[in-house]
MMTF fields as JSON, N, C-alpha, C and O atoms, coordinates in Angstrom:
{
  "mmtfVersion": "1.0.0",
  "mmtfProducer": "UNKNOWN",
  "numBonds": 359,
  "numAtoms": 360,
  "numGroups": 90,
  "numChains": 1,
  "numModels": 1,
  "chainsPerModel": [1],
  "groupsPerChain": [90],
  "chainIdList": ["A"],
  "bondAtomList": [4, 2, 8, 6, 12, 10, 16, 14, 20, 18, 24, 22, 28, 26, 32, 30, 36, 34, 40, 38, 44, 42, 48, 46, 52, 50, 56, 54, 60, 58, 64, 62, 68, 66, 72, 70, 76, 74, 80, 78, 84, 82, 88, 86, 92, 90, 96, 94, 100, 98, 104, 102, 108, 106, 112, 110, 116, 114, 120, 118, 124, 122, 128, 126, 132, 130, 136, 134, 140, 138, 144, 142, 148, 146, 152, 150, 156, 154, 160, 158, 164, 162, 168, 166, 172, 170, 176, 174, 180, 178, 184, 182, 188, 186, 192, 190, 196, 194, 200, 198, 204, 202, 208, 206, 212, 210, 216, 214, 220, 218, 224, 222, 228, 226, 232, 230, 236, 234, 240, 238, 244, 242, 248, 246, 252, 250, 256, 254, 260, 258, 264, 262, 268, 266, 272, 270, 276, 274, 280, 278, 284, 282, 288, 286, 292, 290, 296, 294, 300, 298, 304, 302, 308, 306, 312, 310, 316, 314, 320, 318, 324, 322, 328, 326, 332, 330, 336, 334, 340, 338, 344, 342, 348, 346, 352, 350, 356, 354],
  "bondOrderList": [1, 1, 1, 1, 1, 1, 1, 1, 1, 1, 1, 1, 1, 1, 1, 1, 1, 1, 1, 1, 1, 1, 1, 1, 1, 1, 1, 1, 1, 1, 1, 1, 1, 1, 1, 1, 1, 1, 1, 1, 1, 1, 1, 1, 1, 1, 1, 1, 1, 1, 1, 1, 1, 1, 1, 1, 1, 1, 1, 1, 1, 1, 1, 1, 1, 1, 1, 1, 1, 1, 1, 1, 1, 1, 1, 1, 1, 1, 1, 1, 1, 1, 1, 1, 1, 1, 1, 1, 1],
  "groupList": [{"groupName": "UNK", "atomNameList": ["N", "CA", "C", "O"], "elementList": ["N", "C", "C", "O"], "formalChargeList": [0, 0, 0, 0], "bondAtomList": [1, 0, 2, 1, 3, 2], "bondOrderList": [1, 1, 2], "singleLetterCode": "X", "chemCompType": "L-PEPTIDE LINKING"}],
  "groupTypeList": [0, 0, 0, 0, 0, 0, 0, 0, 0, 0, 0, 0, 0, 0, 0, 0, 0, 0, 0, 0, 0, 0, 0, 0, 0, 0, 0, 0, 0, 0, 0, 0, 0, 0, 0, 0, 0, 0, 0, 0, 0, 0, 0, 0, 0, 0, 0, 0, 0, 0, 0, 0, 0, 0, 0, 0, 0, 0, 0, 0, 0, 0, 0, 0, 0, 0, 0, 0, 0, 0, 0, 0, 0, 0, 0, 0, 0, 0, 0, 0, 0, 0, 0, 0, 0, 0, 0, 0, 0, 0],
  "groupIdList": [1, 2, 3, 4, 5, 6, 7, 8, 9, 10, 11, 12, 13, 14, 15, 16, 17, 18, 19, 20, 21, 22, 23, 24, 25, 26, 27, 28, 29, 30, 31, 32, 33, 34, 35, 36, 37, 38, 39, 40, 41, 42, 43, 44, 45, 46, 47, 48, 49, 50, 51, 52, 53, 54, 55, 56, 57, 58, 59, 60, 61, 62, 63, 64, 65, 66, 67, 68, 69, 70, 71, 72, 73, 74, 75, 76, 77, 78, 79, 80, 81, 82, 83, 84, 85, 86, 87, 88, 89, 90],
  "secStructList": [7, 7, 3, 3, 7, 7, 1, 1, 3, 3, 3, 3, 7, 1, 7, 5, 7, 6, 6, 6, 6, 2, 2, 2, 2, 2, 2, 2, 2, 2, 7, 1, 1, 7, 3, 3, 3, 7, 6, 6, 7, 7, 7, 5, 7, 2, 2, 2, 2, 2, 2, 2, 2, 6, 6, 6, 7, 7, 7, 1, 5, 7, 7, 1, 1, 2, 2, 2, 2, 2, 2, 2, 2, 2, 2, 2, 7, 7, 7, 1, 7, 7, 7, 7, 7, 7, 6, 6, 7, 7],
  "xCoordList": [-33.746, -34.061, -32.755, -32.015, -32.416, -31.444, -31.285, -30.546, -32.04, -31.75, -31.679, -32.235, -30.688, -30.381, -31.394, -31.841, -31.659, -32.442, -31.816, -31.383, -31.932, -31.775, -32.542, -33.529, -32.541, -33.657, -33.245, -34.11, -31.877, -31.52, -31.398, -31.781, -31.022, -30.63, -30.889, -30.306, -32.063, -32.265, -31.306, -31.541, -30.378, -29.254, -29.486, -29.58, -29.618, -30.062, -29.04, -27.991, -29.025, -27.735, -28.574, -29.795, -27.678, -27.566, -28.857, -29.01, -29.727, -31.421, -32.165, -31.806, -33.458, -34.815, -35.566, -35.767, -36.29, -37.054, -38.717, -38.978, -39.474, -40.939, -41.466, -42.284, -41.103, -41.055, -40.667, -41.27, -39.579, -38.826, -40.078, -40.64, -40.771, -41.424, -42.527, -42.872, -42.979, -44.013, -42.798, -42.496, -42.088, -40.843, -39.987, -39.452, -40.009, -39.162, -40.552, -40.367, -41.481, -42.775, -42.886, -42.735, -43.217, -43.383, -42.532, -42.804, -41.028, -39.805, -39.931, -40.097, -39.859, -40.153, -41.321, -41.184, -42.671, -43.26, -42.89, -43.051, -42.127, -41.872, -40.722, -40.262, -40.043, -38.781, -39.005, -38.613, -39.612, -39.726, -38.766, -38.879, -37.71, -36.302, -35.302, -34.197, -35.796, -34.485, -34.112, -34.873, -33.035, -32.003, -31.849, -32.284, -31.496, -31.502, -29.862, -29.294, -29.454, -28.214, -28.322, -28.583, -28.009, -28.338, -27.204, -27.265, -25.443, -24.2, -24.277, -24.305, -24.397, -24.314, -25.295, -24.682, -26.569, -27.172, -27.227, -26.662, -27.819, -27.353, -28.997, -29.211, -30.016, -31.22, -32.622, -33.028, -33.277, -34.853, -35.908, -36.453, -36.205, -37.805, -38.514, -38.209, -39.468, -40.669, -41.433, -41.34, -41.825, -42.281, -41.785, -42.222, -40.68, -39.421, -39.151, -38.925, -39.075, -39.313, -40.252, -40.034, -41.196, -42.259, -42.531, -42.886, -42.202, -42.232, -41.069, -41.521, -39.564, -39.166, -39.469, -39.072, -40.068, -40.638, -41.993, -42.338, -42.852, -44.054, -43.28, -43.594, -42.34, -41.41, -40.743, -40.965, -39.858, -38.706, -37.786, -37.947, -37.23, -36.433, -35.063, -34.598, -34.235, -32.312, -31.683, -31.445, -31.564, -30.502, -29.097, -28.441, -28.669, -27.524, -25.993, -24.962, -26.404, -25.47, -26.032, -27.251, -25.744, -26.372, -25.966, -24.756, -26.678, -25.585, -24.575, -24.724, -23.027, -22.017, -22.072, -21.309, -23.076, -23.611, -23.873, -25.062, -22.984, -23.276, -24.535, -24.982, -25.005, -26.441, -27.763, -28.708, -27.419, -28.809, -28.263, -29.224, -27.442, -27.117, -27.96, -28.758, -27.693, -27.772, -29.694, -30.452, -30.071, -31.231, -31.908, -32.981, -31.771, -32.428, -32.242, -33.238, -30.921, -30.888, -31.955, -32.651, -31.882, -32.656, -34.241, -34.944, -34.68, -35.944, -36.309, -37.488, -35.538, -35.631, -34.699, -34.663, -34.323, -34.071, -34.296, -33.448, -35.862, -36.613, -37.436, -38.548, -37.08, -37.88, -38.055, -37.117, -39.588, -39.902, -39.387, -39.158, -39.253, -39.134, -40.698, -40.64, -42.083, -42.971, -43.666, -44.044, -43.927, -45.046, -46.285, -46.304, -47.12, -48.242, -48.807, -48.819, -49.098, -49.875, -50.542, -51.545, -50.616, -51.695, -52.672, -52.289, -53.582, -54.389, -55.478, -56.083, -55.405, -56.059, -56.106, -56.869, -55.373, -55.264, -54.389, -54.135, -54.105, -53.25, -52.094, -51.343],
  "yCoordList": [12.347, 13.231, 13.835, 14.395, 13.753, 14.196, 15.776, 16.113, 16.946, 18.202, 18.566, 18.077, 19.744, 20.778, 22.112, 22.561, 22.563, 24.386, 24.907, 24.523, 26.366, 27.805, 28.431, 27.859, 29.777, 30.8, 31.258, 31.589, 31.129, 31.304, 30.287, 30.242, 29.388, 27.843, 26.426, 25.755, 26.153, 24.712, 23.641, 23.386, 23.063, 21.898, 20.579, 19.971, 19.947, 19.204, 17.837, 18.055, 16.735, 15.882, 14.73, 14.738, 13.846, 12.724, 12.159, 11.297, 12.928, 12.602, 13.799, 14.409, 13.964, 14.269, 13.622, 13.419, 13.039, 11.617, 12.615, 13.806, 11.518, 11.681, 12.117, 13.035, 11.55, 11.549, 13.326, 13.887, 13.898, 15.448, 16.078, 16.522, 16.318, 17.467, 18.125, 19.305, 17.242, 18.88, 19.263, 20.439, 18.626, 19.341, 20.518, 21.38, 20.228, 21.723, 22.453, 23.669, 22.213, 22.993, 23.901, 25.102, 22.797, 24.063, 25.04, 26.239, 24.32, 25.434, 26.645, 27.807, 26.363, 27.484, 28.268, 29.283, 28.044, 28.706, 29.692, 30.864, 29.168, 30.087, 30.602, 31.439, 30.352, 31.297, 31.413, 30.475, 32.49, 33.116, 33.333, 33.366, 33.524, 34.306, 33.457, 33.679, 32.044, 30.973, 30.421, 30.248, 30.184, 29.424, 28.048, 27.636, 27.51, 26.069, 25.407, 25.658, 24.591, 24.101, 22.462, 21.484, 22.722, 20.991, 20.446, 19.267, 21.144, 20.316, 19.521, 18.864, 18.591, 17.436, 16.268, 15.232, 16.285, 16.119, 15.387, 16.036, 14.209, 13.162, 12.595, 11.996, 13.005, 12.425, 13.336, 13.162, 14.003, 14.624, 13.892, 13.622, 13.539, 12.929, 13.888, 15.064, 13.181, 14.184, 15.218, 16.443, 14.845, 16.029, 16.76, 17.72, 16.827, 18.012, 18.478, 19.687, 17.678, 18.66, 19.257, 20.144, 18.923, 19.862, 21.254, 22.382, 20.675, 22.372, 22.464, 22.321, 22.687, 23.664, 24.119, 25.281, 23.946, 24.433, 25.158, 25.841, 25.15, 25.613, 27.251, 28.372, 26.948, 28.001, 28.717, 29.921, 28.152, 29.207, 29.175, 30.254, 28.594, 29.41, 29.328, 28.447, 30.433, 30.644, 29.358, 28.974, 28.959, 27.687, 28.248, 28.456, 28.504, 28.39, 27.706, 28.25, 26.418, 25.478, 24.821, 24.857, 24.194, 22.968, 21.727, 21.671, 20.442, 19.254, 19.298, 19.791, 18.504, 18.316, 17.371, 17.463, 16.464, 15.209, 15.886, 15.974, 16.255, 16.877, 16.9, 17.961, 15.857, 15.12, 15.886, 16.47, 15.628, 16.299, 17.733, 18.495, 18.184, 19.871, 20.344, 21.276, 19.53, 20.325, 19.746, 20.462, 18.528, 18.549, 19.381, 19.76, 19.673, 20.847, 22.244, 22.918, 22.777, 23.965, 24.417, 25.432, 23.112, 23.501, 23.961, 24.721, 23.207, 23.277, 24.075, 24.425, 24.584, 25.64, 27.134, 27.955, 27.313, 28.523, 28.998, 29.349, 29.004, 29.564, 30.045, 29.518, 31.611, 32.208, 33.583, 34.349, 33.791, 34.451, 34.077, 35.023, 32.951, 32.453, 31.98, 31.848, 31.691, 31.541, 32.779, 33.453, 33.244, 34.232, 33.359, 32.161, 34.091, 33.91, 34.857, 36.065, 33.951, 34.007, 35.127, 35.162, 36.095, 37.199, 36.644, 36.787, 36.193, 35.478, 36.842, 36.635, 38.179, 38.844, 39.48, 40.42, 38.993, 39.104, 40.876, 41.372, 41.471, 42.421, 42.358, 43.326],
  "zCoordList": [50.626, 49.53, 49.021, 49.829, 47.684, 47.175, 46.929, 46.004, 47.826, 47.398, 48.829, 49.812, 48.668, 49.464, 49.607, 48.552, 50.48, 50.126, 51.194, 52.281, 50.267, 51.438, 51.104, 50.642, 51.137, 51.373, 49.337, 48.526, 49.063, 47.436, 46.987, 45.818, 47.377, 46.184, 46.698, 47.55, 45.829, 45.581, 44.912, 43.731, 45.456, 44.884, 45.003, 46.069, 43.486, 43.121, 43.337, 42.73, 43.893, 44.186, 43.001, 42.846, 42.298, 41.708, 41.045, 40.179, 41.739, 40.691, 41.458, 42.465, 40.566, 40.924, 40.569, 39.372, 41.621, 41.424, 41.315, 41.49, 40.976, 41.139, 42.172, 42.121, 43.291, 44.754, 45.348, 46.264, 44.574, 44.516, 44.06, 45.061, 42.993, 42.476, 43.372, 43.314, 44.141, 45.277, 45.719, 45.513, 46.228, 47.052, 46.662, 47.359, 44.742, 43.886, 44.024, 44.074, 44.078, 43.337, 44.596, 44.818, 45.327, 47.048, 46.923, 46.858, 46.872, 47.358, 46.231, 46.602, 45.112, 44.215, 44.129, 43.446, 44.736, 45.058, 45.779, 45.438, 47.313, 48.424, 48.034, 48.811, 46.987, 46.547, 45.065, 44.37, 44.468, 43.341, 42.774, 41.549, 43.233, 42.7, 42.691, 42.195, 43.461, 44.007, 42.748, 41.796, 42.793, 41.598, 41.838, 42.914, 41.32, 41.2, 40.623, 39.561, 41.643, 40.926, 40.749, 41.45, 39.564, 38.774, 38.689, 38.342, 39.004, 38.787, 39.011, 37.97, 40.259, 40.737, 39.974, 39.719, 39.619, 39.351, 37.726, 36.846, 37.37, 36.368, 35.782, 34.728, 36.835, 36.063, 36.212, 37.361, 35.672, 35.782, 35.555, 34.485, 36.785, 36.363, 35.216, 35.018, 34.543, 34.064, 35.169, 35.103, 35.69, 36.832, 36.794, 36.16, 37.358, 37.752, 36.778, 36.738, 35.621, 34.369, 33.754, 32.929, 34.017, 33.906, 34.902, 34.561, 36.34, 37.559, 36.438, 35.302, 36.509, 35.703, 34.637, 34.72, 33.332, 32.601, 32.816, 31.852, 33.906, 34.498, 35.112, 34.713, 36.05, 36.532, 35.979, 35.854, 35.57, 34.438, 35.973, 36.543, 36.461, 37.317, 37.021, 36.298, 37.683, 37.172, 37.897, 39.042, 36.712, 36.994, 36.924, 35.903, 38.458, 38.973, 38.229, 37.831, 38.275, 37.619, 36.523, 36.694, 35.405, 34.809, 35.061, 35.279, 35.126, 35.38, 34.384, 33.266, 35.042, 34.603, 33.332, 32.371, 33.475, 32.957, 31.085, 30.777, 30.122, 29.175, 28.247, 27.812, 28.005, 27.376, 28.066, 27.537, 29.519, 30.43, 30.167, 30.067, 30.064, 30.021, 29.19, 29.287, 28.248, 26.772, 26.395, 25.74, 26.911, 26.793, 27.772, 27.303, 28.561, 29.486, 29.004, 28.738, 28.858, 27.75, 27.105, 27.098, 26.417, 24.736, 25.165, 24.499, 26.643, 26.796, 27.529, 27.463, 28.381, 29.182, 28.818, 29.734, 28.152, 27.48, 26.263, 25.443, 26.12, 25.052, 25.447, 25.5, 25.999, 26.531, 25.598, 25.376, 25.023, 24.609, 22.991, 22.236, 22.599, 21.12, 20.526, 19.303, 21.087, 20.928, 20.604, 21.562, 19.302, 18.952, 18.551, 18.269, 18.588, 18.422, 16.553, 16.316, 15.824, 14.791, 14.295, 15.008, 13.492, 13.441, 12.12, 10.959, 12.364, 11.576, 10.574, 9.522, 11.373, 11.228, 9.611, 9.384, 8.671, 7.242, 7.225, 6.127, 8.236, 8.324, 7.925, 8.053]
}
């Protein structure tokens, strides 16, 4: 398995496979607050991209890998850019 844990940081090595996501999902369950380091790290399954977007959790590092940086960015730091509609003619 390509990740590391402690009691603060989940580190992500060279992929997160399909095979990884109960494994982020558990650990971030049992660590609410744990951070996540993606430096090393070059590929996100869908899964794993989905627990992080389900989570929100502090990504520590981003991968080095510039493309995955910046597509993960974009998707995971839009927090609180979603309003909701007031249809109410107010």
């Amino acid at each position: 398995m390509p990740i590391d844990v402690s009691d603060s940081v989940l580190v992500a090595r060279e992929l997160l496979s399909v095979e990884d996501a109960e494994s982020v999902l558990d650990w971030l369950i049992q660590h609410p607050h744990g951070q996540i380091d993606l430096a090393d790290c070059n590929h996100v399954h869908a899964a794993n991209f989905q627990v992080l977007m389900a989570a929100r959790p502090k990504i520590a590092a981003w991968p080095q890998r510039e493309t995955l940086a910046d597509w993960l960015r974009a998707a995971l730091i839009q927090e609180d850019t979603i309003h909701v509609q007031d249809d109410s003619g107010s």
